[in-house]
N, C-alpha and C positions, 0 to 999 in steps of 0.2 A: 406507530413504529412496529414493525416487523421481531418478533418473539427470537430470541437468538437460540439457535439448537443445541451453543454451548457456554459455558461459564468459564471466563477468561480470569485466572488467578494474578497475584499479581509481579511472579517469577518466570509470567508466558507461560504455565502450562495451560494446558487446554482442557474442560471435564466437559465428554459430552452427558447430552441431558437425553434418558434413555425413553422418560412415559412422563406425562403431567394431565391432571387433572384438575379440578377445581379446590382440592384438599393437599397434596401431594408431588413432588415431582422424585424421578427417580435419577441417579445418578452414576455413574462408571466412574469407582473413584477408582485414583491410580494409585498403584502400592507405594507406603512409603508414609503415606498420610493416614492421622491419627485421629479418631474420631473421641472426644474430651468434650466435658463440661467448656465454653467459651472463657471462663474463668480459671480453669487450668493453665499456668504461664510457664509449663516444664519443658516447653519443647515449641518451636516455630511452626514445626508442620502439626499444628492443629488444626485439622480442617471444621470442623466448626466455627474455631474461632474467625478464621480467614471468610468464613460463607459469612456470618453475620456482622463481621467487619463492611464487606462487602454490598449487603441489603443498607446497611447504615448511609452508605455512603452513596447509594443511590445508583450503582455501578449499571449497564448499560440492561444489560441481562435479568436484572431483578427490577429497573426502574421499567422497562415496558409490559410487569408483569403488575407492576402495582404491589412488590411486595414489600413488608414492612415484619414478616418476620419468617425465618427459616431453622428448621431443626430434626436432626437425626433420629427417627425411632426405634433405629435397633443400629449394632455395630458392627463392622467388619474388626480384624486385628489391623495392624499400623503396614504390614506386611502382605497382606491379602486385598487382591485391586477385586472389581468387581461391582456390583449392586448394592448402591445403598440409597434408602427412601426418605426422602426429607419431610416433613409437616409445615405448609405454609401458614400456618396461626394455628394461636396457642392453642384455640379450641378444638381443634381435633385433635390435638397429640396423645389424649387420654382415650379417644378410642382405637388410632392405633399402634399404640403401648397395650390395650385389652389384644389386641388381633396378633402380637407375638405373642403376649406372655400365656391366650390358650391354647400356641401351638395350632394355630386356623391357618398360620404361614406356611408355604410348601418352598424350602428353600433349594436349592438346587449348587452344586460344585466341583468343579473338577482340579483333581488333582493327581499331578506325579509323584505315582510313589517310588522309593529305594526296592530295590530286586524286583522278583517275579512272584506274583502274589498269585497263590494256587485257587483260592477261592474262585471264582464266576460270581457269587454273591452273597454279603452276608450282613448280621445285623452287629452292633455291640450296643452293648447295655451299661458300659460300665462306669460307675462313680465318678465323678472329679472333684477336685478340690485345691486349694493353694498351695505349694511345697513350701512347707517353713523352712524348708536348708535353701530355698533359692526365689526372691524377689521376682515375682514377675511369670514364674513358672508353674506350671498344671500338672500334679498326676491324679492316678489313679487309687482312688480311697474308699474302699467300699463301707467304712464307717463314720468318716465326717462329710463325705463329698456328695454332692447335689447329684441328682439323679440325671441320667444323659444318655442319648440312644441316636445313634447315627445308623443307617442304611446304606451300603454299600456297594458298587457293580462293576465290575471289569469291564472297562468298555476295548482294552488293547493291552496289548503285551510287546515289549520291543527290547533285545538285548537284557539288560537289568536292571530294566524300570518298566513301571506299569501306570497306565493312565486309569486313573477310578474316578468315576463319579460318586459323590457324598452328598447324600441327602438328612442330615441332621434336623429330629422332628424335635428337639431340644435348642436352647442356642447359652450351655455355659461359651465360657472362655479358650478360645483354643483347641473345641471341643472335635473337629476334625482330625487337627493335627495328633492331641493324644491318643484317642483312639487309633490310628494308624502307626503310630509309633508304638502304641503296645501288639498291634497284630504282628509288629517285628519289619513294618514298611513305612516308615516315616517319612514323610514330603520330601522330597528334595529339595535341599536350599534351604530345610530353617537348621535355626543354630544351637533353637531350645532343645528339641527331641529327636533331631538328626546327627547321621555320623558326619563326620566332617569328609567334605568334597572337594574339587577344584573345581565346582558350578558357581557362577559368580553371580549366575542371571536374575539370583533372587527366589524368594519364596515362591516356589511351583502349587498356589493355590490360587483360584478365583472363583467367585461369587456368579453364576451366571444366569441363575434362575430363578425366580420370585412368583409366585401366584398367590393369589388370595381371592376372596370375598368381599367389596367394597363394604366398610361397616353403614354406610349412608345407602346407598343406591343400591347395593346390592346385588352390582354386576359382576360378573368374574373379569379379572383384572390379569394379563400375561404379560411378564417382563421380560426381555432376556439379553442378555449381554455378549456383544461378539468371541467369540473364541480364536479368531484367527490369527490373532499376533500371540495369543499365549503357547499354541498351541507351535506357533514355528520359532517361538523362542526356549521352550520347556521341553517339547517330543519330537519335533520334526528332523531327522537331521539333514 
């Protein structure tokens, strides 16, 4: 049987399937869905739990792949569509979980920010950490908070928003969106570190770039994820 280019969930959405190899496949999840331990039962749209529901059950997509297990090695936010790399057995997950946590991954993002962001380019450096007044929420803490560095580039300017790409060589929580929200341009559409709008389209971030180093083969490895429906739903007008 013929390998299906995408993974049919089981509410009809559609996820296409961006790269796969013998270790790996990569995937364009769509915002909304939450990337969680499969034993997590706080929320429906756990996509994990639904991918390894999924493989269990022998679903078309994973039965002509022969797979018998599937797993996330790094996470988007529940809100952020984009690139995300699955482990197809357990035995590689441990090397690439080594391949983010030294920072070997070149991630790549674009996102709408609020106003006109003067910079052309810049770096931040700065701390994050939990906010104890708010569940769920990241600021900036330059004495408890994990260290974090994101890169940043004006790729356009249009009225009172500005499209940047965010290259995050770190990967906390959130870690785009705080930084941008403390440079005084926070994403358009989120609700954590944004002013309030009447954009309804949703969190103006995605995931669109992925390169590395295969830890096995040790080929270079390019991913990249369409931008053309974000871009005419976020900036085009």
């Amino acid at each position: 049987m013929a390998k299906s280019h995408y993974i049919d969930l089981p509410d009809g959405e559609r996820i296409p399937i961006l790269y796969e190899d013998r270790s790996v496949l990569a995937i364009d999840k769509p915002a909304g869905w939450m990337l969680a331990p499969d034993s997590w039962e706080n929320t429906r749209r756990n996509l994990q739990a639904i991918l390894a529901a999924s493989v269990r059950s022998r679903e078309h997509w994973a039965k002509v792949r022969n797979l018998r297990f599937i797993r996330f090695v790094h996470r988007l936010d529940a809100e952020t569509s984009g690139i995300v790399l699955l482990a197809k057995s357990p035995g590689v997950v441990p090397a690439y979980t080594r391949l983010f946590e030294s920072r070997s991954v070149r991630k790549t993002y674009l996102a709408v920010a609020q106003g006109s962001v003067r910079r052309n380019e810049w770096v931040c450096r700065l701390a994050i950490a939990p906010d104890p007044a708010r569940k769920g929420r990241m600021i900036q803490d330059a004495a408890a908070g994990k260290e974090a560095e994101t890169a940043f580039r004006v790729v356009e300017r249009q009225d009172n928003r500005t499209l940047v790409e965010a290259r995050p060589l770190t990967g906390r929580t959130h870690q785009v969106r705080v930084h941008l929200a403390w440079a005084g341009h926070p994403v358009v559409g989120d609700p954590l570190y944004g002013k309030p709008t009447d954009d309804r389209a949703g969190l103006a971030l995605r995931a669109v770039g992925l390169e590395y180093r295969d830890p096995f083969s040790r080929q270079a490895v390019v991913i990249r994820a369409d931008a053309a429906e974000f871009l005419n739903r976020f900036w085009k007008k």
